[in-house]
C-alpha positions in Angstrom: 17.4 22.3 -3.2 18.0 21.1 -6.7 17.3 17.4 -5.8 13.7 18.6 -4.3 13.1 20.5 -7.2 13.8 17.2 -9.4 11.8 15.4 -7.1 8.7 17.4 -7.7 9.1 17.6 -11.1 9.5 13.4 -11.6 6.1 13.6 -8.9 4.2 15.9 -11.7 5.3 13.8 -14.4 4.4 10.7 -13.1 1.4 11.8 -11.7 0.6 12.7 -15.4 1.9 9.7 -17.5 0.9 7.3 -14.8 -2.9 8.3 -14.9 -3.1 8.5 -10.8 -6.5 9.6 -10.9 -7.5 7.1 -13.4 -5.8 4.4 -11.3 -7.5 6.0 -7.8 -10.7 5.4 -9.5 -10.3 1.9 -10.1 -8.8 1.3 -7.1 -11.9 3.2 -5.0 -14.2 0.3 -6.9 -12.2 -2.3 -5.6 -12.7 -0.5 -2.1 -15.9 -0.5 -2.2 -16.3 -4.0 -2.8 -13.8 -5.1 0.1 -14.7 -2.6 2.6 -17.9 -4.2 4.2 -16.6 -7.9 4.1 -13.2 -6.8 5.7 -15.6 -4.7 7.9 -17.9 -7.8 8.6 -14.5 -9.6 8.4 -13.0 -7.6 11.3 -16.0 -7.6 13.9 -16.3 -11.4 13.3 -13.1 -11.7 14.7 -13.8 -8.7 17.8 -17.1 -10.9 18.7 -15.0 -13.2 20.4 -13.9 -10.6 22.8 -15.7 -8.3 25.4 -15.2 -5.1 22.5 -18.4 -4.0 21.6 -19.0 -3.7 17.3 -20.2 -0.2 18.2 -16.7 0.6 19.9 -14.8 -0.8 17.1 -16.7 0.5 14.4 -16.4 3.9 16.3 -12.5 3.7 16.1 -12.2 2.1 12.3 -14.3 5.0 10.9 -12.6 8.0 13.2 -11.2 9.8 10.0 -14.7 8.9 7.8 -17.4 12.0 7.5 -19.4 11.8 9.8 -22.4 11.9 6.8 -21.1 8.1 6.1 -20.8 6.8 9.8 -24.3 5.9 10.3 -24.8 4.2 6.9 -21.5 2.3 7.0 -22.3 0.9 11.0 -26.1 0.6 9.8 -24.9 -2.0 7.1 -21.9 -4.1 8.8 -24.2 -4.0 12.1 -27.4 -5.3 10.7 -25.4 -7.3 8.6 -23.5 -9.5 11.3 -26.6 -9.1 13.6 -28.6 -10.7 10.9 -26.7 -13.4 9.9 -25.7 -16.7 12.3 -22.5 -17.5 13.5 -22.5 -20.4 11.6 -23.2 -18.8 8.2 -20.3 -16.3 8.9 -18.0 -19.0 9.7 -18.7 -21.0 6.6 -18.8 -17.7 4.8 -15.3 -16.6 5.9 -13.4 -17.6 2.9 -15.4 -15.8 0.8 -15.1 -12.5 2.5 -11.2 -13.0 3.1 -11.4 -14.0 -0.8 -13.3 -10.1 -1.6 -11.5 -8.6 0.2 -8.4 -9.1 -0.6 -9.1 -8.5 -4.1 -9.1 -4.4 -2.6 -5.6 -5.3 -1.7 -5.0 -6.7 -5.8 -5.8 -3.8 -7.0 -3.4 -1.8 -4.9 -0.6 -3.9 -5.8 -1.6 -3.0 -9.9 -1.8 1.0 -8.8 2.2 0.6 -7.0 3.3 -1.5 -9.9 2.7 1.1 -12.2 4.6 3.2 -10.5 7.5 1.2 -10.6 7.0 0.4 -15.0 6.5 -2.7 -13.4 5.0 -5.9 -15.2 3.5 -7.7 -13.1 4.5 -11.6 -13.7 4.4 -13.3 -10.9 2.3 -16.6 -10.7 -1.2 -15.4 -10.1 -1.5 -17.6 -6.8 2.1 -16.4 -5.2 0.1 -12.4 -5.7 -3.5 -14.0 -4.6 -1.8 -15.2 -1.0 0.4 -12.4 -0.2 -2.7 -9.8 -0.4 -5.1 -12.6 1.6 -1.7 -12.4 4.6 -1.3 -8.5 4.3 -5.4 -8.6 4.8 -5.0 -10.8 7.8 -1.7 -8.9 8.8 -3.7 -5.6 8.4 -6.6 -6.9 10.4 -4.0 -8.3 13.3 -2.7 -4.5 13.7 -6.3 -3.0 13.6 -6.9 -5.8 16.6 -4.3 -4.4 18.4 -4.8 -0.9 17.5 -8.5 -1.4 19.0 -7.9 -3.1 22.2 -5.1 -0.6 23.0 -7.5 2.8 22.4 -10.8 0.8 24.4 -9.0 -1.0 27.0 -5.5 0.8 27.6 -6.1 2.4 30.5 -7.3 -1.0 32.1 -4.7 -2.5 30.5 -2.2 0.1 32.9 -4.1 -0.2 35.8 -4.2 -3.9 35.6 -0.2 -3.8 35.1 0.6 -0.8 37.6 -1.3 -3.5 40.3 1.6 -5.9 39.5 4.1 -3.6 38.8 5.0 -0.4 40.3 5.4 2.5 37.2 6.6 5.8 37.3 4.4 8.9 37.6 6.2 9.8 34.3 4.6 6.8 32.4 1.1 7.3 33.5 1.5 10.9 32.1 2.9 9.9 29.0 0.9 6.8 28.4 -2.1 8.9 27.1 -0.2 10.3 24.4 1.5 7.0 23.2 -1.8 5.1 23.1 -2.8 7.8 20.7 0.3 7.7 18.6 0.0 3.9 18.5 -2.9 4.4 15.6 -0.4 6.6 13.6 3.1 4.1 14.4 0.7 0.9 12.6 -0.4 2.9 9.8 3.2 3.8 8.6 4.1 -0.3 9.3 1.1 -1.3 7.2 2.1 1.0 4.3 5.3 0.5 4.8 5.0 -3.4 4.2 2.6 -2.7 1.4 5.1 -0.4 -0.4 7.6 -3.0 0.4 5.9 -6.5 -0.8 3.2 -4.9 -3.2 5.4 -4.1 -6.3 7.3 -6.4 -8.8 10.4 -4.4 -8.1 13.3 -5.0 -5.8 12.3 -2.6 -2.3 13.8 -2.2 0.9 12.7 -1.5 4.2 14.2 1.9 4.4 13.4 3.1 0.7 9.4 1.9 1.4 9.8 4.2 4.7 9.4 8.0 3.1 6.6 6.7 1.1 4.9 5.3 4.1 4.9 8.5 6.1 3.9 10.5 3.2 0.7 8.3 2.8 0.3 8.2 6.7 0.5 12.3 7.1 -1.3 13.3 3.7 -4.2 10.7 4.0 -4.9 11.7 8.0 -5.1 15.5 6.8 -6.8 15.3 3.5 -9.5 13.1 5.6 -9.5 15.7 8.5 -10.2 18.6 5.6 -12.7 16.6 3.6 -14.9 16.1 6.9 -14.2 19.8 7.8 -15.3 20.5 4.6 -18.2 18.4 4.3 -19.6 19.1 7.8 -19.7 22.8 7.8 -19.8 24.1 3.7 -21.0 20.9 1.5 -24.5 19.7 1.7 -24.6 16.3 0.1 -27.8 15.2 1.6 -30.0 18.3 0.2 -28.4 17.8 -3.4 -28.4 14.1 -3.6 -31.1 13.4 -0.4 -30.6 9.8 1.0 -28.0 9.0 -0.8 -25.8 12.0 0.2 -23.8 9.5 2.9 -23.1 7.4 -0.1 -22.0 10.0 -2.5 -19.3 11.4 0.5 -18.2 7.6 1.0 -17.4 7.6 -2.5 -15.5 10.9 -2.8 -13.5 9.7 0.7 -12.3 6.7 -0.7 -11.6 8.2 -4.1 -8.9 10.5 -2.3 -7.6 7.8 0.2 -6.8 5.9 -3.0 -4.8 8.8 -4.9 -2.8 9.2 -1.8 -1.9 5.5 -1.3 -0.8 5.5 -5.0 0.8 9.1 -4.5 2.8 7.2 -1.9 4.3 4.6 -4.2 5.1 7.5 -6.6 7.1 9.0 -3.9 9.3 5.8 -3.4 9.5 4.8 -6.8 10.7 8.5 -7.8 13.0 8.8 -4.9 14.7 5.3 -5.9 14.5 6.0 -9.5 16.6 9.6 -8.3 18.5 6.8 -6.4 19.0 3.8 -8.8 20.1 7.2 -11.8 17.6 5.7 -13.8 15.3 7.9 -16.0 11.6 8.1 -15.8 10.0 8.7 -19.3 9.5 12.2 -20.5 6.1 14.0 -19.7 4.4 12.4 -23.3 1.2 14.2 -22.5 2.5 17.8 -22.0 5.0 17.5 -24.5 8.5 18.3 -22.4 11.4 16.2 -20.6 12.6 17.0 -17.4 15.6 19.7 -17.0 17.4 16.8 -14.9 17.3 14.4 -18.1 17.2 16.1 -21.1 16.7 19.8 -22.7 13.3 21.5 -22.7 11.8 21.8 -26.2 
């Protein structure tokens, strides 16, 4: 009980002294500005298969309010639609070069959490968040094909091979888990690569989950929230979708950095090292040091 306790009070002080919300809004900038050429990036790539850009946009913006779906497939659609194959092609670098600045800034917002300076050679940083893009985009791949194809996929593999009753039963249910299972493995190797600090596998896992579970229910609540109390679009008209996409992203991007604060406060707790004292409100932690 008394290591939870320490635990949430090294949370509320870095939360504090680490300007999370700060950092979340700089990071949802960065968002912004990667989001459509990863999008645009992604159904590129899904154009050389028989997926439809309706089905994968459909599945990449599940968790989004539904206020933002229509502007966000509007853009990317009209977008690809509009522009040639061979302007996308020679255009590719550039959007893998956006957006994985997106990625940058979430290495900065984990860094922090660590008191880590970060002074690794600019290209060795620029690389890792252009293959953790790629890596990221590889799992959505596989991600997509399993929810739109995989009961094809079965029946195609149950004419080869014989399965049990038991799997075809089951198989609903693990293609739906699959979603969650690559979205702790993509924070997970975020948590793991992204900060100057020496991480393992299993201290980036609790983080990972946090991020996972918190970011699928604060979407799930935001989109209750926005679909049945707020009305966005008769206080801000056409630009309602806009203003929702905004707040959406602001709070994925506090819970990504709320996961790095998780595993850099559990290995602090750990490592026995001490985070700084709670400047702003004026009071260490009991763990560390006497209230004054």
């Amino acid at each position: 009980m008394k290591k939870w306790i320490t635990l949430l009070e090294q949370l509320y002080c870095r939360f504090i002294d680490d300007e999370v919300t700060a950092l979340g809004a700089q990071l949802t900038y960065y968002l912004i500005l990667s989001m459509f050429p990863f999008l645009i990036f992604v159904l590129t790539l899904i154009s050389l298969t028989p997926i439809t850009r309706e089905q994968v946009l459909e599945n990449l913006i599940a968790l989004m309010p539904e206020s933002s779906h229509e502007m966000v497939i509007d853009i990317v659609v009209e977008t690809v639609k509009d522009s040639s194959n061979a302007l996308l092609s020679a255009g590719m670098l550039g959007t893998i070069w956006t957006a994985s600045s997106g990625v940058m800034a979430l290495f900065r917002g984990i860094n922090k959490a660590y008191d880590a300076e970060e002074n690794r050679p600019f290209w060795k940083v620029r690389l890792f968040a252009i293959w953790y893009m790629l890596v990221f985009a590889f799992l959505l791949f596989l991600t997509l094909v399993l929810l739109v194809f995989g009961e094809i996929i079965v029946e195609k593999v149950a004419e080869w091979i014989p399965l049990p009753v038991t799997f075809q039963q089951v198989w609903p249910v693990v293609r739906l888990t699959i979603p969650f299972v690559m979205m702790i493995v993509v924070f997970a190797v975020l948590y793991k690569q992204a900060p100057n600090y020496k991480v393992n596998w299993i201290q980036a896992l609790p983080g990972a989950l946090f991020s996972t579970c918190l970011w699928i229910g604060t979407s799930l609540v935001f989109s209750y929230y926005v679909e049945n109390f707020a009305n966005y679009s008769g206080t801000y008209g056409s630009i309602g979708g806009i203003i929702v996409l905004l707040i959406w992203l602001y709070i994925s991007s506090i819970v990504v950095i709320l996961g790095g604060e998780v595993n850099a406060a559990l290995q602090f707790m750990q490592e026995g090292k001490k985070k700084p004292d709670c400047k702003r409100f004026g009071f260490q932690l009991p763990l560390f040091g006497k209230k004054r």
